[in-house]
C-alpha positions in Angstrom: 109.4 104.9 80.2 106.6 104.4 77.9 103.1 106.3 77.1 100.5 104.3 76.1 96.9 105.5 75.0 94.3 105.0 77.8 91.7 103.1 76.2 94.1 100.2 74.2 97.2 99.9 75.7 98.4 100.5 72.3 102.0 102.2 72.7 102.3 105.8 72.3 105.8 107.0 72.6 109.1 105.3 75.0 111.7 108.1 76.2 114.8 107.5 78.5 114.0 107.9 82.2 116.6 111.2 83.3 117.7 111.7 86.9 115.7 113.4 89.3 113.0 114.7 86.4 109.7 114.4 86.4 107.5 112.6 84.3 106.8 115.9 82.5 110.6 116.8 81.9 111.3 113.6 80.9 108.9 113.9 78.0 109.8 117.3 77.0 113.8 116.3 76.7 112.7 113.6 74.4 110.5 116.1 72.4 107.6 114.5 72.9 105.2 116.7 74.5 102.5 116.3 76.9 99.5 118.6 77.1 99.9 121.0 79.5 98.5 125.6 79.5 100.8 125.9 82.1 104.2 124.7 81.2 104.6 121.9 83.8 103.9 124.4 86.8 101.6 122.4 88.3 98.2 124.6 87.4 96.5 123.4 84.6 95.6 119.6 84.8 96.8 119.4 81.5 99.5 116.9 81.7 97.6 114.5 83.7 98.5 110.4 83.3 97.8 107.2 84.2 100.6 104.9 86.3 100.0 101.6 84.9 103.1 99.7 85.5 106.7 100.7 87.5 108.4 99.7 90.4 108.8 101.5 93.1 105.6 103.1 92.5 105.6 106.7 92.3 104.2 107.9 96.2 100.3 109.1 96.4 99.4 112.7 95.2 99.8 115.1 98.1 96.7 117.0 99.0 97.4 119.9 96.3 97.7 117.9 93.4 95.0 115.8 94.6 92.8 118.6 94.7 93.7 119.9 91.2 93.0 116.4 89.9 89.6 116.5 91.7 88.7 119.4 90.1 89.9 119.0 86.3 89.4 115.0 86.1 87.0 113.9 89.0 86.5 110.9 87.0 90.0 109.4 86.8 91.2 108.2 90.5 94.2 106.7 89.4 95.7 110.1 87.4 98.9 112.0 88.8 100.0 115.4 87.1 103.0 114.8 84.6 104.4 118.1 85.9 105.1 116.7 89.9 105.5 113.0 89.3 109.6 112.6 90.2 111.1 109.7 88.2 112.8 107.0 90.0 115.7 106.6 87.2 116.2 102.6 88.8 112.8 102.0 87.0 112.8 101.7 83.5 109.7 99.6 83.3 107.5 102.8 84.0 104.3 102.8 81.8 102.0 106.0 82.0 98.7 106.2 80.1 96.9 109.0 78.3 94.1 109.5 76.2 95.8 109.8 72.8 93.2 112.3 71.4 94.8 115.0 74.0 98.1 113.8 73.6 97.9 114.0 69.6 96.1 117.9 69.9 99.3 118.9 72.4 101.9 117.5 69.9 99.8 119.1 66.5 99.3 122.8 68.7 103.2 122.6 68.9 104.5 122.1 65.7 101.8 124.5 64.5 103.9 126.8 67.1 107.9 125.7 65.7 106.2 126.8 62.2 
């Protein structure tokens, strides 16, 4: 799977796609973090990305998570939270998008945390 930043396309980071784990997971087994307050429990918005390219495509948002996304990012339709997105390990063309000025703070707040 790879990250890209939203605006350019330009790649961010590629990790390996791990059964049955979420878009989330699979970032955080990499160690390459995605924004997220709530720790991939689905409350914060944080994590929020972009499905650019995959097949199968990852199903539509069900009505919680398309409410959360309504509320913290009215302005991006196509974004799915990180934390609830399932990987489909038979893909390994998956491409997600994020704006790298998020992605960047997330990854700088947690090596300030590891010291």
């Amino acid at each position: 799977m790879v990250l890209v930043d939203r605006e350019t396309d330009e790649p961010i980071a590629q990790v390996p796609i791990p059964v049955g784990a979420t878009v989330y997971d699979a970032f955080e087994r990499a160690e390459q973090r995605l924004p997220t307050r709530c720790r991939g429990s689905s409350l914060c918005g944080l994590c929020r990305v972009e499905v650019r390219e995959g097949s199968p495509l990852p199903p539509d948002p069900p009505p919680d998570e398309r409410a959360l996304l309504a509320r913290v990012a009215p302005h991006e339709p196509d974004a799915r939270l990180a934390c609830r997105m399932k990987l489909d390990p038979r893909d390994d063309r998956l491409v997600v998008a994020i704006d790298r000025a998020r992605w960047q703070a997330a990854r700088a707040l947690d090596r300030a945390r590891r010291g």
